[in-house]
C-alpha positions as CSV (number, residue, x, y, z in Angstrom):
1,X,0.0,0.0,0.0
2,X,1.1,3.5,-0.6
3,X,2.0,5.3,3.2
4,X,2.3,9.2,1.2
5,X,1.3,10.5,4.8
6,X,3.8,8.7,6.5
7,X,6.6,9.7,3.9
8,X,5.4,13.1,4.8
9,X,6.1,12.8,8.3
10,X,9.4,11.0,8.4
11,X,13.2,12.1,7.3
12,X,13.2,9.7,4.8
13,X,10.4,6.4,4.2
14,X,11.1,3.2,2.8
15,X,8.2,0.4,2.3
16,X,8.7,-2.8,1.3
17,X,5.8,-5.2,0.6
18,X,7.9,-8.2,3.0
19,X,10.9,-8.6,4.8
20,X,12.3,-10.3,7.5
21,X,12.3,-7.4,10.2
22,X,12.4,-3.9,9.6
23,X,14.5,-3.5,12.6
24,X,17.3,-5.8,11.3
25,X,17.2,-3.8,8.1
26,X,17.0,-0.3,9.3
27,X,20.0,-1.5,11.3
28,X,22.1,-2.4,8.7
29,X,21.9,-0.1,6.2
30,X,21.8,2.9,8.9
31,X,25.0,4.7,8.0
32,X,24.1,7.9,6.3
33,X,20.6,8.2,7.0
34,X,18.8,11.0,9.0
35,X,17.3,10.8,12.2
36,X,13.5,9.7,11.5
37,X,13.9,7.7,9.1
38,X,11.1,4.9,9.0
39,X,11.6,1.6,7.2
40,X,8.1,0.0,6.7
41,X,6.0,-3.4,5.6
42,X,3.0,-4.9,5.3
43,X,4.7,-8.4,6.3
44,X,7.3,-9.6,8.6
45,X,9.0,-13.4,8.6
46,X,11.6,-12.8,11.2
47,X,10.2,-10.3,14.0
48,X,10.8,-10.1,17.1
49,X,9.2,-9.0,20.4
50,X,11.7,-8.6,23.9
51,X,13.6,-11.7,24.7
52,X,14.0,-13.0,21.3
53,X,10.6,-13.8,20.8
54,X,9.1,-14.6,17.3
55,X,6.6,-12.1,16.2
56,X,4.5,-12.2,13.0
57,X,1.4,-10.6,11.9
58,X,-0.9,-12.0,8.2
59,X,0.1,-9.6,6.0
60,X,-2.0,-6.1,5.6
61,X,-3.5,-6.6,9.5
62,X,-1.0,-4.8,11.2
63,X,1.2,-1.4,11.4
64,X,4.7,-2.3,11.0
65,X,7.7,0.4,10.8
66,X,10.9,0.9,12.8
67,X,12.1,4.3,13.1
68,X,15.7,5.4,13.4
69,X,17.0,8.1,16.5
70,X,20.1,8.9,16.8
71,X,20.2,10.3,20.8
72,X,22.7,13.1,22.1
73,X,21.5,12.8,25.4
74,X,24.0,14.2,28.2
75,X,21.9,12.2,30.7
76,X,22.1,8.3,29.7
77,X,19.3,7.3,31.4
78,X,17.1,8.8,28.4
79,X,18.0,6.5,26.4
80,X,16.3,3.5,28.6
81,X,12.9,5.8,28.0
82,X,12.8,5.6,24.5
83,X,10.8,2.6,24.4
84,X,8.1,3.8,26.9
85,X,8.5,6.9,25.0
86,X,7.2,5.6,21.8
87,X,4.1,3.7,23.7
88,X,3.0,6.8,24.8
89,X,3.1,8.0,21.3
90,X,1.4,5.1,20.0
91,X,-1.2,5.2,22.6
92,X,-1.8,9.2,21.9
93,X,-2.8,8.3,17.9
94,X,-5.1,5.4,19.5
95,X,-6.7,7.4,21.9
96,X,-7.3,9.8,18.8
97,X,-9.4,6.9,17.1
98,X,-11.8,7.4,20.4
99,X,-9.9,4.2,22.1
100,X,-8.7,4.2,25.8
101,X,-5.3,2.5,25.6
102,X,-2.9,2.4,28.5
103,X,1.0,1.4,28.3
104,X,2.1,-1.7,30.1
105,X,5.5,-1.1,31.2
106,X,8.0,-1.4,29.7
107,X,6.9,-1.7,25.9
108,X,3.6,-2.7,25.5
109,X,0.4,-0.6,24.9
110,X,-2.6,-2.9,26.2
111,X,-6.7,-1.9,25.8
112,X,-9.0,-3.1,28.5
113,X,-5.2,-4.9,29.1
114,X,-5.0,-6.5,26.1
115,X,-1.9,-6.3,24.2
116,X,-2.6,-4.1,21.0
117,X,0.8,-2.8,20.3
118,X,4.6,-4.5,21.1
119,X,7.9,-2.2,20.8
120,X,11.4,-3.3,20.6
121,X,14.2,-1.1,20.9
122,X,17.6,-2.0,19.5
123,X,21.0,0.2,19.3
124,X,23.7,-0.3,16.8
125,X,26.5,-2.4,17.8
126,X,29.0,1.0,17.7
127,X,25.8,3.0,19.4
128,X,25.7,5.5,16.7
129,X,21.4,5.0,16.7
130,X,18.4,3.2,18.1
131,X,16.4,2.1,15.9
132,X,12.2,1.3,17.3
133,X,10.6,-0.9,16.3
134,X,6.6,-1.3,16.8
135,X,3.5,-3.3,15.3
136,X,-0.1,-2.3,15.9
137,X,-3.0,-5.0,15.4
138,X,-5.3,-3.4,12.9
139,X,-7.4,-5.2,11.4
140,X,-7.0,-8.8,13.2
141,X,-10.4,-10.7,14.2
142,X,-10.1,-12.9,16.8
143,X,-9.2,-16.0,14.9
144,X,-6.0,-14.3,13.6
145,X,-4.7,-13.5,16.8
146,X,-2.4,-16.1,18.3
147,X,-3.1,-15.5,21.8
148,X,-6.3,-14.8,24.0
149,X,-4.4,-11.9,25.7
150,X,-4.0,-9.4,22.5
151,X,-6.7,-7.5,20.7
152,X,-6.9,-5.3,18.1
153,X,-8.4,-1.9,17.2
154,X,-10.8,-3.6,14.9
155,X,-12.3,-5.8,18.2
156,X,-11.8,-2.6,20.4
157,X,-14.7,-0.8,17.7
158,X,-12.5,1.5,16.6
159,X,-14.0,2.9,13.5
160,X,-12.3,2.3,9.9
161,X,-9.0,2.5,10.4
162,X,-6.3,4.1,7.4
163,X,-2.9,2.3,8.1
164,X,-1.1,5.2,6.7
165,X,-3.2,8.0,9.0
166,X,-2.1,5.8,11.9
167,X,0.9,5.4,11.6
168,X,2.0,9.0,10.1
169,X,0.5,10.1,13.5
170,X,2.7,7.8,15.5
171,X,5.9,9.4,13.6
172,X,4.8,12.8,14.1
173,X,4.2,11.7,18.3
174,X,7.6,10.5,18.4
175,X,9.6,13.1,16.6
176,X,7.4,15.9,19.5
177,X,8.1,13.5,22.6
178,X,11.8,12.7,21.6
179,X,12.5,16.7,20.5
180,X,11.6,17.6,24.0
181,X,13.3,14.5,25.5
182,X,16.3,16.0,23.1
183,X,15.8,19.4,25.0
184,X,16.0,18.4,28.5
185,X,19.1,16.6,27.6
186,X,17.7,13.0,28.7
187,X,15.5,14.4,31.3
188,X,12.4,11.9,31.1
189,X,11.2,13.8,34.4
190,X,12.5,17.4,33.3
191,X,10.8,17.2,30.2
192,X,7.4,16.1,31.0
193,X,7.8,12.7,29.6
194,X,7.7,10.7,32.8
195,X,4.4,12.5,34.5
196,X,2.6,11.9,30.8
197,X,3.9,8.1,31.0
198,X,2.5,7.6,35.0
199,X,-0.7,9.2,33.7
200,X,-1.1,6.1,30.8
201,X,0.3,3.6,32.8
202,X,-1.5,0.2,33.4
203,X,1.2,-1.1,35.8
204,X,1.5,1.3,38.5
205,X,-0.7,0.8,40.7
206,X,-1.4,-3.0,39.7
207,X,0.1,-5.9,41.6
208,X,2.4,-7.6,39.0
209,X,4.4,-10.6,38.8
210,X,7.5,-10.2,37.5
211,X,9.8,-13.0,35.8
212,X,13.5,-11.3,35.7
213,X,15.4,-12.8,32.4
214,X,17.5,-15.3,35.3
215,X,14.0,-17.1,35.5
216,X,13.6,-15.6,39.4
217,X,9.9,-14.5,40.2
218,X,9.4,-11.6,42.2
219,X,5.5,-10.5,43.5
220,X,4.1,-7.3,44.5
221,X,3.0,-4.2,44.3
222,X,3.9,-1.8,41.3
223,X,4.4,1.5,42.8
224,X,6.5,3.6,40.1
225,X,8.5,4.5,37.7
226,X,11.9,5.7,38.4
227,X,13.9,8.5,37.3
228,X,15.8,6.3,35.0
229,X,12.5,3.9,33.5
230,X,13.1,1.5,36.1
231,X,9.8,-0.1,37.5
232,X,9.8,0.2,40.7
233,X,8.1,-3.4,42.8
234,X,7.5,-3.3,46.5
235,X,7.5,-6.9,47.6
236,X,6.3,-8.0,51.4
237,X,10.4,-7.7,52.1
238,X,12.2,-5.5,49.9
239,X,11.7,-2.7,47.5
240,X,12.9,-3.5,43.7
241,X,14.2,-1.1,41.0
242,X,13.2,-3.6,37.8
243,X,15.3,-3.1,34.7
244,X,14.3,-5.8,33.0
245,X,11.9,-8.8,33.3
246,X,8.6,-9.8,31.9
247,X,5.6,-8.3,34.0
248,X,2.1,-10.1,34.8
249,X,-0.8,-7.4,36.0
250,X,-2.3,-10.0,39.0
251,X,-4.9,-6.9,40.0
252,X,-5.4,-3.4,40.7
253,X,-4.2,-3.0,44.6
């Protein structure tokens, strides 16, 4: 399909019809090219979601694009917000459909917490970019989605949804949150970022489960998000700063 509102909206647009994984490719051939630059399909065969997992979509059901950053930040810690960063733009074009979406930290977006939207982040090996990568369900009824715990905007009512509208509004989302990320030199809290992503957050204030990458289990309650992106757990004996780890919502405490 032709995306001439997303071209608009980008440094620079690519489509192509299939491809293994636009953040593999937008990787590789990322010498030279501006910041904003979005690589999109209509079909993946090799993505990915966090930890390596496979991720595919039939082809025209989904949003599929990877856009390419390439931070400045004097504080590092931006850079760990970059993927809640594009959930809250993702959720901002949703809620603009008349949707109520909510980010699931730390790269999901979730409706009625069901998993409409997955972001991966990945930097180059020599750190010269990020590239983000995110699918939307579309268009999906409930036969083409794999699991019971993922929707799409089609179940959620949304009304006819243009693929190109969509995502041209995610670009523009991200190129406004990450300028005034850029501004505040990293500054998730500084810059507004962090109050806007507390404010769509599904997890905080939840009681989650959390599996940590070792396979350890930690349960409680989900009380923050720190300075840095860190989730911040508050067991019955300690108080965790979670970098990483996959996160179950148990309950709103």
């Amino acid at each position: 399909m032709e995306y001439l509102l997303s071209a608009q909206a980008a440094a620079g647009f690519e489509y192509l019809e299939q491809t293994g994984s636009t953040n593999k490719d937008l990787l590789a051939r990322s010498e030279g090219l501006p910041e904003f630059y979005v690589l999109a399909t209509d079909f993946q065969t090799a993505g990915k979601g966090r930890m390596d997992r496979s991720w595919e979509a039939s082809p025209g059901s989904s949003v599929m694009a990877s856009i390419l950053l390439r931070p400045q930040f004097t504080q590092s810690s931006g850079i760990g917000w970059l993927s809640l960063l594009t959930a809250l733009a993702i959720t901002r074009a949703i809620s603009d459909l008349g949707l109520a979406p909510k980010i699931k930290w730390p790269n999901d977006v979730v409706i009625a917490e069901k998993k409409v939207s997955g972001i991966l982040a990945e930097a180059a090996t020599d750190l010269s970019c990020v590239v983000i990568g995110f699918g939307i369900n579309v268009n999906q009824s409930r036969q083409d989605l794999p699991v019971d715990t993922a929707t799409s905007l089609f179940l959620d009512n949304a009304e006819s949804v243009d693929r190109d509208q969509l995502l041209a509004a995610v670009i523009e989302n991200i190129k406004q949150l990450y300028v005034d990320l850029s501004s505040a030199s990293g500054d998730a809290t500084g810059s507004g970022l962090r109050k806007a992503i507390l404010e769509m957050s599904a997890t905080v204030g939840s009681e989650v489960s959390v599996e940590f990458p070792d396979g350890k289990k930690a349960f409680g309650l989900a009380s923050d998000i720190d300075e840095t992106g860190r989730l911040v757990v508050v067991t019955q004996n300690e108080t965790l700063s979670v970098s990483a780890g996959d996160v179950l919502h148990l309950r709103k405490a």
